[in-house]
VORO-109599 format. One line per field, with one value per residue (C-alpha): residue number from 1; residue in one letter; x, y, z. Coordinates in pm, whole numbers, plus 50000, padded with zeros to 5 digits. Example, Ala and Ser with C-alpha at 12.3 -4.5 7.8 and 13.67 -1.06 7.14 Angstrom:
pos <- [1;2]
code <- [A;S]
xx <- [51230;51367]
yy <- [49550;49894]
zz <- [50780;50714]
***
This chain:
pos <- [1;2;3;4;5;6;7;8;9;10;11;12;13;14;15;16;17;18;19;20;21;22;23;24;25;26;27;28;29;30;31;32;33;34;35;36;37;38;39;40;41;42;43;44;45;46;47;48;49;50;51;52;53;54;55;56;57;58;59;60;61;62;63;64;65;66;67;68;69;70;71;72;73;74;75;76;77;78;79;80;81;82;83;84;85;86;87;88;89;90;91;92;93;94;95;96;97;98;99;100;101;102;103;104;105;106;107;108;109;110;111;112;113;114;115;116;117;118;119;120;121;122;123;124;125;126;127;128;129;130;131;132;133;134;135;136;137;138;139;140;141;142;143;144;145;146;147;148;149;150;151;152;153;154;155;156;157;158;159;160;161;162;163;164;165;166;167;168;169;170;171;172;173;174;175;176;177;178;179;180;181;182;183;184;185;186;187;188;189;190;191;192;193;194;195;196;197;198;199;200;201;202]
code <- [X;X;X;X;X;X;X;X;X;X;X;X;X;X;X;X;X;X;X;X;X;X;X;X;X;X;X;X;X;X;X;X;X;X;X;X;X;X;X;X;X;X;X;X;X;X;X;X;X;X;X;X;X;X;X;X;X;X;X;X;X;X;X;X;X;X;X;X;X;X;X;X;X;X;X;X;X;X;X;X;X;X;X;X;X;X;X;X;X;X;X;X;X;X;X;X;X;X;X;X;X;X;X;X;X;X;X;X;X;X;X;X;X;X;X;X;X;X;X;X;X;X;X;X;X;X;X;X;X;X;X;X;X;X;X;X;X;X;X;X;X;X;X;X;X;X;X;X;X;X;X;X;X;X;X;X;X;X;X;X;X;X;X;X;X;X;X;X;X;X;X;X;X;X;X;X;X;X;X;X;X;X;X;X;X;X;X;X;X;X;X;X;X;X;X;X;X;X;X;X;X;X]
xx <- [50173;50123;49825;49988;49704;49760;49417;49369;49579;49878;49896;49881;50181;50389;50323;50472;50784;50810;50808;51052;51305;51262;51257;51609;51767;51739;51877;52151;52191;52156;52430;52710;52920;52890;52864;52806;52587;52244;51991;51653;51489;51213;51232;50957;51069;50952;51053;51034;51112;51144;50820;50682;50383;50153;49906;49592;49637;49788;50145;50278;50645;50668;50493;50589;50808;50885;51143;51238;51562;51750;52116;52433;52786;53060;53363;53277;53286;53095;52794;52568;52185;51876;51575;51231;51075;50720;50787;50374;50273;50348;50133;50239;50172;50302;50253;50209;50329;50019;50057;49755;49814;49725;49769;49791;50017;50339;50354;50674;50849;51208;51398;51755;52099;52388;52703;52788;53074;53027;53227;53237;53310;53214;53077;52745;52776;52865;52811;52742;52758;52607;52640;52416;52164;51802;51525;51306;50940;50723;50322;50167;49768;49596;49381;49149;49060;48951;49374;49468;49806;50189;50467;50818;51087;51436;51763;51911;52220;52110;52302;52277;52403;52308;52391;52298;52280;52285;52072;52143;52378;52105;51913;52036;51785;51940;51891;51911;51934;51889;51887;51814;51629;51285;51129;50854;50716;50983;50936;51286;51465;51651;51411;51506;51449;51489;51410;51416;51492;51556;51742;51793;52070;52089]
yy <- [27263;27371;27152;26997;27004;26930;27079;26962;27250;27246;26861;26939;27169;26931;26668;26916;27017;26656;26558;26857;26708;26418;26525;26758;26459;26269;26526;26555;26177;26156;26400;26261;25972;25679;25561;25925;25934;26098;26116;26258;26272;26443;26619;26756;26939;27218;27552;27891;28231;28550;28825;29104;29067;29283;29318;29302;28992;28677;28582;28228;28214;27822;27627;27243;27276;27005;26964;26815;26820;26670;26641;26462;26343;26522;26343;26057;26391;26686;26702;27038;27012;27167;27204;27330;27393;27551;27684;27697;28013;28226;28483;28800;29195;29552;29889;30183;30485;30657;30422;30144;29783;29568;29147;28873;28562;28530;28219;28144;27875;27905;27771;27704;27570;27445;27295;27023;26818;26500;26368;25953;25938;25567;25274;25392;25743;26070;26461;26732;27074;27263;27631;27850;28085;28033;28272;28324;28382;28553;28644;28869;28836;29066;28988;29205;29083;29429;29511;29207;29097;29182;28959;28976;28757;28812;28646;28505;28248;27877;27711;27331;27070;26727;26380;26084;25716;25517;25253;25042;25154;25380;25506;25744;25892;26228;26469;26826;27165;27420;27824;28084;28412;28597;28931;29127;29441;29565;29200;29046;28777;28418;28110;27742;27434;27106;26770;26420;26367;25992;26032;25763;25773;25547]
zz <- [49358;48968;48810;48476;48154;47788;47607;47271;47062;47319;47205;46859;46922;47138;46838;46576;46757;46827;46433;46386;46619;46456;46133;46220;46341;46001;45816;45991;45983;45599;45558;45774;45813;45867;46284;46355;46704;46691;46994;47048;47428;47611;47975;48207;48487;48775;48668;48847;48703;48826;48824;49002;49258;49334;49648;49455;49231;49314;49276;49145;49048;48940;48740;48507;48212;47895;47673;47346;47224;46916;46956;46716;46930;46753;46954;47289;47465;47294;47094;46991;47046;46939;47189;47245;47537;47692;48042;48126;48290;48609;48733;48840;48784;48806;48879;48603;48608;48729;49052;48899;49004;48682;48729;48440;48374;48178;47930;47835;47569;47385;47110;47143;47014;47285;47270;47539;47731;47824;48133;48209;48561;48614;48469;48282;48441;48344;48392;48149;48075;47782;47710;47424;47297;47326;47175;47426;47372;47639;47638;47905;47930;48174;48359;48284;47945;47792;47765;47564;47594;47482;47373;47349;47219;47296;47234;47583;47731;47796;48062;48178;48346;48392;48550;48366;48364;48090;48106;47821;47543;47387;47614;47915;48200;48350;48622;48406;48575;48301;48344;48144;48110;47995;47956;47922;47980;48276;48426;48372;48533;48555;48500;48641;48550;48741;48600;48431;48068;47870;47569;47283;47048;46746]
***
């Protein structure tokens, strides 16, 4: 199971997104009208993503995810959302072309921008579905320490859905399945997330 740490600077980061989000959401209030329905939330999840193993360094293809997010209602049934999120790290490897086994761990976050329908099925639930782009950010560090590392950012579909309760008329607590996709190097693939998220609007 994938041990969960926050050192100092990762906080530091999570903190700043955090005030962006915020920050996001009251500009968009402060330019619309009146009754308009903003939300922020936060998610942590299990993810697992898709990368090569190799026989002489170990393999580990999930790890614990977060997510902040930032989102304004449109109609009762769609909205568009921003969100951040830092996917921890897999470890993984590859072959070169000379036939050399090399090892190191993938870290990888995104930034992206979805639209979403909202379903009410019942009394204080519904299901969602939100489609859009995410930029996708993805480090390699060897693990040999004398080759560095290489990143790559690429432009890549976000897909979710999610069932969600709402709890009181603000705040909603939701099961979210999100999928999208990373590279780097010739590593490629679909990552997953499963988790919780609350969300309050106001």
């Amino acid at each position: 199971m994938p041990q969960v740490s926050l050192n100092p600077s990762a906080f530091s980061r999570l903190r700043g997104r955090l005030r962006w989000l915020l920050g996001t959401a009251a500009l968009l209030a402060a330019g619309a009208t009146f009754g308009a329905d903003f939300s922020v939330g936060l998610g942590a999840s299990a993810d697992r993503g898709r990368v090569d193993c190799v026989a002489s360094f170990s393999c580990d293809r999930g790890s614990a995810a977060w997510k902040l997010f930032a989102g304004y209602r449109v109609s009762q049934a769609v909205d568009v959302q921003t969100v951040w999120f830092d996917e921890g790290r897999f470890k993984g490897g590859d072959t070169t072309p000379l036939g050399t086994e090399f090892g190191g761990s993938f870290k990888v976050s995104g930034f992206g921008l979805t639209g979403g329908y909202r379903w009410d099925f019942a009394p204080s639930w519904s299901l969602g579905g939100r489609a859009g782009i995410a930029a996708m950010r993805t480090r390699f560090d060897y693990a040999n320490a004398a080759f560095g590392s290489a990143s790559k950012t690429t432009v890549q579909p976000l897909l979710g859905l999610g069932l969600a309760c709402a709890v009181t008329p603000s705040v909603r607590l939701s099961l979210d399945y999100d999928v999208t996709r990373f590279k780097v190097h010739t590593t490629r693939g679909p990552l997953q997330m499963l988790g919780l998220a609350a969300q309050y609007s106001f």
